[in-house]
C-alpha positions as CSV (number, residue, x, y, z in Angstrom):
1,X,328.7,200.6,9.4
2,X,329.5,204.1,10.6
3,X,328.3,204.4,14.1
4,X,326.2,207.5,14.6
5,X,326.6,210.3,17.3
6,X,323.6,208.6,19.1
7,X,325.6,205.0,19.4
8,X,329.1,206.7,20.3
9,X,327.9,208.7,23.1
10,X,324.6,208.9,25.4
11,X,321.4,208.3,23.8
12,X,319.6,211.7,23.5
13,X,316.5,210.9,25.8
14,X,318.9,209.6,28.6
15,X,320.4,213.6,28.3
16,X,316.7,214.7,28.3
17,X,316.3,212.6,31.7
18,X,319.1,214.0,33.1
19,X,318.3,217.5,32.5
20,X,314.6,217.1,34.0
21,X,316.5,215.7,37.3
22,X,319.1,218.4,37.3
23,X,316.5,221.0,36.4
24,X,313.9,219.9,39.2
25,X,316.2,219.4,41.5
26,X,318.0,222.7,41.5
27,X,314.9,224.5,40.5
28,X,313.2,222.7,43.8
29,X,316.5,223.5,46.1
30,X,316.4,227.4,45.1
31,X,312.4,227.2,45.7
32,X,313.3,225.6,49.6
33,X,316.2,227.9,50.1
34,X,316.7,231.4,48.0
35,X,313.2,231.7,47.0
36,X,313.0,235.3,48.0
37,X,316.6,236.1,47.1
38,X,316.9,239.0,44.2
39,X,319.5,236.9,42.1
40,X,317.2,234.2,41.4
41,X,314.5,235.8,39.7
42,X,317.4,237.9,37.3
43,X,318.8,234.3,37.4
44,X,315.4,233.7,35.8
45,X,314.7,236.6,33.6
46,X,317.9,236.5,32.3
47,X,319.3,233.2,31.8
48,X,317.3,230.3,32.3
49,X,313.7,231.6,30.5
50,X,316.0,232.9,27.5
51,X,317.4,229.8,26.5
52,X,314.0,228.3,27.2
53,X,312.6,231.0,24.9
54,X,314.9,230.3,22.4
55,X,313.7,226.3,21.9
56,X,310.4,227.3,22.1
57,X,310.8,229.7,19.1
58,X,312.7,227.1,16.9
59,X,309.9,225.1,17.7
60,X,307.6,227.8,16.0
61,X,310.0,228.4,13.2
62,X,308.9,224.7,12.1
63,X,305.9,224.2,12.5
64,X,304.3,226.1,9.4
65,X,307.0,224.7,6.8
66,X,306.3,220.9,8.6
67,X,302.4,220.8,8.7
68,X,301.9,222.8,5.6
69,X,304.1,220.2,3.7
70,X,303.0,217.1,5.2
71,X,299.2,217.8,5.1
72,X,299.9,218.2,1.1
73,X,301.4,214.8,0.7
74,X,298.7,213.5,2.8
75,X,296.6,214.4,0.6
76,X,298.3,213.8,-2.6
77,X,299.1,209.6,-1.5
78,X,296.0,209.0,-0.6
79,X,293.8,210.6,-3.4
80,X,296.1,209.3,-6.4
81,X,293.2,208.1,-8.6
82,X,296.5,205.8,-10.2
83,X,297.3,204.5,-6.5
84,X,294.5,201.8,-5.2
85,X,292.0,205.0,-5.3
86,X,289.5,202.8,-3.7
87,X,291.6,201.5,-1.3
88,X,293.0,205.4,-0.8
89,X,289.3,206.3,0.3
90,X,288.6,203.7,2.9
91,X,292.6,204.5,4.2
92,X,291.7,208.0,4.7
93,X,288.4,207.1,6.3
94,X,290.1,204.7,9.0
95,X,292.5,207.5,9.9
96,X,289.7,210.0,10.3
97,X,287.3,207.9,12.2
98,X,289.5,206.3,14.6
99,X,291.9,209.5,15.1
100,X,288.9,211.3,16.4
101,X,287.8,208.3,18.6
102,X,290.8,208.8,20.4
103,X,291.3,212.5,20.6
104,X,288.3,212.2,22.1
105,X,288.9,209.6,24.2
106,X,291.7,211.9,25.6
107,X,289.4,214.9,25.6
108,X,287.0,213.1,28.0
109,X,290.0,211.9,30.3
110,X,291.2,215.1,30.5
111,X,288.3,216.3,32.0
112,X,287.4,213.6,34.1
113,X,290.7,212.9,36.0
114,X,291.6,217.2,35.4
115,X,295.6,216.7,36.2
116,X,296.1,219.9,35.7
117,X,293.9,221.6,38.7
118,X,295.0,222.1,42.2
119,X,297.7,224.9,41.5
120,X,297.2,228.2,43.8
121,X,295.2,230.3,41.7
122,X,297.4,233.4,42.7
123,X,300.5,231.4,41.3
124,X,298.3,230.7,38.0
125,X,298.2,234.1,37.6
126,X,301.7,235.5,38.4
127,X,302.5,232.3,35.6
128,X,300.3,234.0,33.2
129,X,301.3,237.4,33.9
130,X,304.9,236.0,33.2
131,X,303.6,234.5,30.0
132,X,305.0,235.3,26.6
133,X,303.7,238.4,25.2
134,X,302.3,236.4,22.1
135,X,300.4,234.5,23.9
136,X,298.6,237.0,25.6
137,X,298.4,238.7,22.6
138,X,296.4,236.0,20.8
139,X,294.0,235.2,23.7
140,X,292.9,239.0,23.9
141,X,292.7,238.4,20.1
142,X,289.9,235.4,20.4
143,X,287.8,237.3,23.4
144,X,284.1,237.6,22.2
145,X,284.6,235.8,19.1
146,X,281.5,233.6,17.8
147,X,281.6,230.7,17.0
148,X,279.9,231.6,13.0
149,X,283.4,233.8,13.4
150,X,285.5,230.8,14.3
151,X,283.9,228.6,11.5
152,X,284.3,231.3,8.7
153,X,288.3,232.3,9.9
154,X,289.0,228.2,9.2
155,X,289.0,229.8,5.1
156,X,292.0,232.4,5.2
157,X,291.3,235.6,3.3
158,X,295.3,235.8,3.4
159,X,297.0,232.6,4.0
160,X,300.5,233.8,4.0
161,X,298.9,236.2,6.9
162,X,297.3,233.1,8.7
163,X,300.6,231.5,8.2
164,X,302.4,234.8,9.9
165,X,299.6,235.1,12.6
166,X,299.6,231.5,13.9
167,X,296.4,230.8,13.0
168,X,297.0,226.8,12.4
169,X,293.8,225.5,11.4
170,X,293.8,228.1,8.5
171,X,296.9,226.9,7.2
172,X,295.8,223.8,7.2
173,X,292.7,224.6,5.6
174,X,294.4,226.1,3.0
175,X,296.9,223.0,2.7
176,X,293.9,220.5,2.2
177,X,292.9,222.8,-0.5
178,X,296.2,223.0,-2.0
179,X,296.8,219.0,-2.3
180,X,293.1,217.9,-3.6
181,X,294.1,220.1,-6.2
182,X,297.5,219.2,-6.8
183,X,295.9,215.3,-6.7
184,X,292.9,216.3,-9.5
185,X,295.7,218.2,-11.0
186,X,297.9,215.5,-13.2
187,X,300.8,217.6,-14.7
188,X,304.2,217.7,-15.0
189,X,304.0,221.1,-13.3
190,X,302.0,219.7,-10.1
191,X,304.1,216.4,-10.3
192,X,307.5,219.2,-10.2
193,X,305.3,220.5,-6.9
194,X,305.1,217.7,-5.3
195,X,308.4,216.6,-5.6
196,X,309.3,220.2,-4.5
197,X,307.3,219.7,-1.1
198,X,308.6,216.4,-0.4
199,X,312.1,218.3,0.2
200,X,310.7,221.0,2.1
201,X,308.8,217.8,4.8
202,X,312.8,216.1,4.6
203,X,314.5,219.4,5.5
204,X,311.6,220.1,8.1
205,X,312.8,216.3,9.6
206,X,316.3,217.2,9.5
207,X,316.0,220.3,11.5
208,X,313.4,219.1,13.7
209,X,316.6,216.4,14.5
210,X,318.6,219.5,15.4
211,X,316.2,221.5,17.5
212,X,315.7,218.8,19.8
213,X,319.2,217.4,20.1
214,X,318.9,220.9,22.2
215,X,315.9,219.6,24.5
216,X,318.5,218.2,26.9
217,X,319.2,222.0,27.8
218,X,315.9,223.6,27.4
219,X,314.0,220.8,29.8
220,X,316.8,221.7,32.2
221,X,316.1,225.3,32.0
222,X,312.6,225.9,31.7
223,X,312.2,223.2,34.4
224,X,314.5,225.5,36.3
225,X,312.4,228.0,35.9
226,X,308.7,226.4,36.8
227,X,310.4,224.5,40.0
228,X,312.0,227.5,41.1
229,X,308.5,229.6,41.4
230,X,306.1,226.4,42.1
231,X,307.9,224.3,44.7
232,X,307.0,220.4,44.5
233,X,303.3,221.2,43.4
234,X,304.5,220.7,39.6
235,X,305.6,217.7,40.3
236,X,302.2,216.6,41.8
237,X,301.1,217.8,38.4
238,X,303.3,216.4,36.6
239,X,302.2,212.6,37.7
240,X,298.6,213.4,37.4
241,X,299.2,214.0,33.6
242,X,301.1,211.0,33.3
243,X,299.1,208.6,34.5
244,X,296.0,210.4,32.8
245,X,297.7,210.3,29.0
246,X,298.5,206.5,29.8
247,X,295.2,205.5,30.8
248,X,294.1,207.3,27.5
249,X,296.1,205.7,25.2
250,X,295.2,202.6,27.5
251,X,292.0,202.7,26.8
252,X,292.3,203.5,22.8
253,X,294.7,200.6,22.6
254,X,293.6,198.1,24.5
255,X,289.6,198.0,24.2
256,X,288.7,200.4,20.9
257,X,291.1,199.4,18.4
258,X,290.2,195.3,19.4
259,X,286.7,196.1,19.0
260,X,286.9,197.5,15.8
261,X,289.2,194.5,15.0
262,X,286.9,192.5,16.3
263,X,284.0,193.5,14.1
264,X,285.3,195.0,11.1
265,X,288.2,192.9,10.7
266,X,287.3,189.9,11.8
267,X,290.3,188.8,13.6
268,X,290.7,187.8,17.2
269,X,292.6,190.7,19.5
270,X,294.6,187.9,20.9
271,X,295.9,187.1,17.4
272,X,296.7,190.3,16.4
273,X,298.5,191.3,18.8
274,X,300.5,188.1,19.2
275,X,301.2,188.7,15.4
276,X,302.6,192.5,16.0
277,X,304.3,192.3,19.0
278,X,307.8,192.6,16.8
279,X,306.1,195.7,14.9
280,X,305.3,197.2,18.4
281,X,308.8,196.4,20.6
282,X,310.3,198.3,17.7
283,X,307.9,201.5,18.1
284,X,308.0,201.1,21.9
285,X,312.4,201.2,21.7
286,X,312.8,204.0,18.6
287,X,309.8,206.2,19.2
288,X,309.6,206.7,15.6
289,X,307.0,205.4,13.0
290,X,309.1,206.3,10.3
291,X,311.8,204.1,11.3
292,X,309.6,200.9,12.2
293,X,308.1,201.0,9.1
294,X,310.0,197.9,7.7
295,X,309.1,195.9,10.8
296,X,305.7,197.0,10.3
297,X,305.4,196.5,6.7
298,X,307.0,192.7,7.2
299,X,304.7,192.3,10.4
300,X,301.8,193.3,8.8
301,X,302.1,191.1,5.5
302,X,303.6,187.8,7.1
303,X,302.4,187.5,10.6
304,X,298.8,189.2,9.7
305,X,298.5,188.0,6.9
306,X,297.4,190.8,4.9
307,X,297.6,191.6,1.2
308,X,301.0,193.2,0.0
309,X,299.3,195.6,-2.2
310,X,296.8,196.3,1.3
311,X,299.8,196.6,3.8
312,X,302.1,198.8,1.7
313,X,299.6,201.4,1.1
314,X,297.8,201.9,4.5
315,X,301.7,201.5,7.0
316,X,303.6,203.6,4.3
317,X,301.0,206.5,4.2
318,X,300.0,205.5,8.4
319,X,303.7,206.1,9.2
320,X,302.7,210.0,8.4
321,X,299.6,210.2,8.7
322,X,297.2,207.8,10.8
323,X,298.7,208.7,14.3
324,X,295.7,207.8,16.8
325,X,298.2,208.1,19.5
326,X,300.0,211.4,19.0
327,X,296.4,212.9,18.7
328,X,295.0,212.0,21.5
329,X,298.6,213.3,23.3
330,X,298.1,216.3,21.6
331,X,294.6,217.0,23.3
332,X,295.1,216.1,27.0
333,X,298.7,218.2,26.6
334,X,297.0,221.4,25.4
335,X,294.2,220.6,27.7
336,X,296.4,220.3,30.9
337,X,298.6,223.1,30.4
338,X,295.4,225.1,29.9
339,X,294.1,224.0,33.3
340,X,297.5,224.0,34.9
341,X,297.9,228.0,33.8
342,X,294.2,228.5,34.4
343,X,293.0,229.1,31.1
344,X,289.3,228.7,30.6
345,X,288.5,227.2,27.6
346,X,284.6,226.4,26.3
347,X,283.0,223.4,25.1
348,X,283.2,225.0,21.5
349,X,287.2,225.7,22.4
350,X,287.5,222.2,23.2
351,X,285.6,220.5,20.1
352,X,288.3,223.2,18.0
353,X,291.2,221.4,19.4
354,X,289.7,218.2,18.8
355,X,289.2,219.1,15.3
356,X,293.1,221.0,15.7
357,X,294.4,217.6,16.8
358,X,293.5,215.5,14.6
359,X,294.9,217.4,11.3
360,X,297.8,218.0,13.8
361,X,298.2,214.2,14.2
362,X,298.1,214.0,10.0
363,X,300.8,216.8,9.9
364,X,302.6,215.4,13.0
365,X,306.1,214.2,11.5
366,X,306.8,210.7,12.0
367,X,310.0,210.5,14.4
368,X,310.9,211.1,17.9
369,X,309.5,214.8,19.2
370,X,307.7,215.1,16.2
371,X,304.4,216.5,17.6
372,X,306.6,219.2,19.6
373,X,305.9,222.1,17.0
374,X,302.3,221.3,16.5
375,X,301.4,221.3,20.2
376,X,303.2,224.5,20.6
377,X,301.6,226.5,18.2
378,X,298.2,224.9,19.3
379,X,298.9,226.3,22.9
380,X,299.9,230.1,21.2
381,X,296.7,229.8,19.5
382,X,294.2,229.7,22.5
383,X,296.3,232.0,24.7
384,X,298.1,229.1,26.7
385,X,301.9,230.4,27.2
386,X,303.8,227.7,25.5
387,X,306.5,227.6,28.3
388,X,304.4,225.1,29.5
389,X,305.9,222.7,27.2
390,X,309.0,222.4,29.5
391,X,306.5,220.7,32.0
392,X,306.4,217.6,29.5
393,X,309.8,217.7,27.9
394,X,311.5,215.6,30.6
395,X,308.8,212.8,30.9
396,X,308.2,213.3,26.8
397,X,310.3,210.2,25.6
398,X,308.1,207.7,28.1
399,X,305.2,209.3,26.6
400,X,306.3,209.3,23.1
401,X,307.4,205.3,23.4
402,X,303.8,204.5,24.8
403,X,301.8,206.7,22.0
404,X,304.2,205.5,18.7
405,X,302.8,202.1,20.0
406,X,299.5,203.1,20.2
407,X,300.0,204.7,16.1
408,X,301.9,201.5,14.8
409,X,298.7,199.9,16.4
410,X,296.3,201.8,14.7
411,X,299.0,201.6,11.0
412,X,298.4,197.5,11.4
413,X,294.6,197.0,12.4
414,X,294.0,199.6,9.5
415,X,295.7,197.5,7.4
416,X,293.9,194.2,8.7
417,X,290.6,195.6,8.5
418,X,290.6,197.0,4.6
419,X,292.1,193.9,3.7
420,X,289.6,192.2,5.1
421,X,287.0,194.7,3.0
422,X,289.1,194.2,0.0
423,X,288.6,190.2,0.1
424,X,286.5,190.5,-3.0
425,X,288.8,192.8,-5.0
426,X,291.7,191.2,-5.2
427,X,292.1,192.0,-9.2
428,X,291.2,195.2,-9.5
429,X,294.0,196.6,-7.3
430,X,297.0,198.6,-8.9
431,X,300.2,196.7,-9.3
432,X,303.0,197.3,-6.7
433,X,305.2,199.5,-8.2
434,X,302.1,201.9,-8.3
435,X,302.7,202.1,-4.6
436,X,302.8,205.7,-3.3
437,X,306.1,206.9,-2.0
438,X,307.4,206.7,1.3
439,X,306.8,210.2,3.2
């Protein structure tokens, strides 16, 4: 076998590691020593928040193409009429249900624990005056705006000017439209479509891959930039959200999904989990659902015992769609960054997000920094500057092993519980090789 770049030379999160420590450090030595020195802040301005800049805006180019393309094939896998409809139904009802009980879950952490207070309110402010233009931009935009407003702007008059705007939850609006009717829409034409969409979601993957084999440098720049003007304050932060997201997923993981094993599918926590733990070492090492999904799927049908037909359906479409754990990531980051720039956001902000997070966690791509473009757009769109997102970068690969976890979780007691449902329906199931495809 060809060893990949990956194998030959350092693993791209140990890069990532080393440019948080080389960015902190330096950024924290320049804060101690040359705070007030004129070089630094051109240093600043002109190096280090450019090449910062420039991740963040690949990250933007993305995220349109990604969620508009992934939210389509969510929709078309799991209402093919010719694919266990039934089966289809209670899938996309599990991934609804539980994907908000842990975005909310995080939601309420968030504000219990709030990581991100504590900064001087006169450095908030020279951060948000220092803020991307956009994003200032955007939160002028949403000043005053009702919430009848909010509701009615989810259906884009223009979604091509949605799409151009930012305005995510429009575009994805218009992309649930788009695949219920490409899925009640049987034709060669629609099939063409869909086929056509699944390239632009592998091309999305394939640059995503490339933007972040650039995080190493970006983390090491923008964390230049926030220890240089903060001090050690962000990293008091920085802990704070840490601990706060692993409590979360803690908490989803450990005591919600059991329960609903518990009662729905009635199988004992402790056997479950003995039964997954190869399924969940192999999410926790590769940070990718896409590429545990043979574990899973072998996991799932011999150690769980659940019905090939069952476990093929729910892990292939979970490995795109059901992520419980990116979701509730997705929340307590914009959440944070919000409170750690001093962003006020209301109760009917916050239920937006939740409803934001969990299509984002649908339209999330299944591999390593996959929720990158999602959360960055989310943070445009309520007027939080997304430079915040260096914050996270260097701790994001800890993070994303603990929440790809928490979503192979959620893939396997899915699968456990609606076979458990389906116990009486064994015949009326569709063969395999009506199996949806592998997004």
């Amino acid at each position: 076998m060809t060893p990949t770049s990956e194998t030959r030379g350092m693993p791209l999160h140990t890069k990532m590691l080393i440019g948080f420590v080389v960015g902190t450090l330096a950024g924290l030595a320049a804060n101690f020593m040359v705070a007030d020195a004129p070089w630094l802040d051109g240093l600043i301005t002109y190096v280090t928040d450019p090449v910062g800049q420039l991740f963040l805006r690949l990250l933007f180019m993305l995220v349109i193409p990604l969620v508009f393309s992934a939210l389509v094939l969510g929709v078309v896998e799991i209402g093919d009429p010719a694919s266990l409809g039934r089966i289809g139904v209670k899938t996309l009802v599990w991934i609804v249900a539980v994907t908000t009980m842990a975005v909310t879950i995080g939601l309420v952490a968030v504000n219990v624990f709030q990581p991100g207070q504590g900064i001087d309110p006169l450095v908030a402010e020279t951060l948000l005056s220092q803020s991307s233009e956009r994003a200032t931009e955007i939160a002028g935009a949403r000043e005053g705006v009702s919430g009848i407003q909010i509701l009615l702007n989810i259906v884009p008059r223009n979604p091509i000017q949605a799409a151009t705007e930012g305005d995510l939850i429009a575009v994805m609006f218009f992309a649930l439209m788009f695949g219920i009717a490409a899925t009640a829409l049987r034709t060669p034409g629609t099939r063409s479509f869909v086929d056509a969409v699944q390239g632009v979601y592998d091309i999305c993957l394939k640059l995503i891959g490339w933007v972040i084999a650039l995080a190493p440098y970006a983390v090491t720049a923008l964390l230049f930039s926030i220890t240089a003007r903060l001090g050690v304050d962000v990293l008091v932060q920085l802990a704070r959200f840490v601990g706060t997201v692993i409590v979360a997923l803690g908490v989803h993981f450990f005591i919600v999904i059991p329960i609903l094993l518990w009662i729905f599918g009635r199988m004992s926590p402790k056997t479950f989990f003995r039964g997954a733990q190869p399924a969940l070492l192999t999410a926790f090492s590769t940070s990718s659902s896409s590429a545990t999904l043979p574990t899973t799927l072998k996991v799932t049908e011999e150690n769980l015992g659940v019905p090939r037909r069952v476990a093929r359906f729910v892990c292939t479409l979970g490995a795109t769609a059901n992520m419980n754990g990116t979701a509730l990531f997705e929340g307590i980051t914009v959440l944070f960054l919000a409170q750690f720039f001093g962003v006020e956001l209301g109760m009917g902000q916050q239920v937006l997000i939740l409803m934001l997070c969990i299509l984002g966690g649908i339209g999330a791509a299944g591999v390593p920094g996959g929720s990158l473009p999602v959360i960055a757009m989310i943070l445009a769109m309520f007027g939080i500057p997304p430079e915040g997102i260096g914050l996270i970068l260097g701790v994001d690969r800890l993070l994303d092993m603990c929440r790809t976890v928490v979503n192979i979780g959620g893939d396997m007691a899915g699968s456990v519980v609606i076979g458990r449902s389906e116990g009486g329906h064994e015949g009326d199931a569709a063969p395999v090789d009506e199996m949806p495809r592998t997004v």
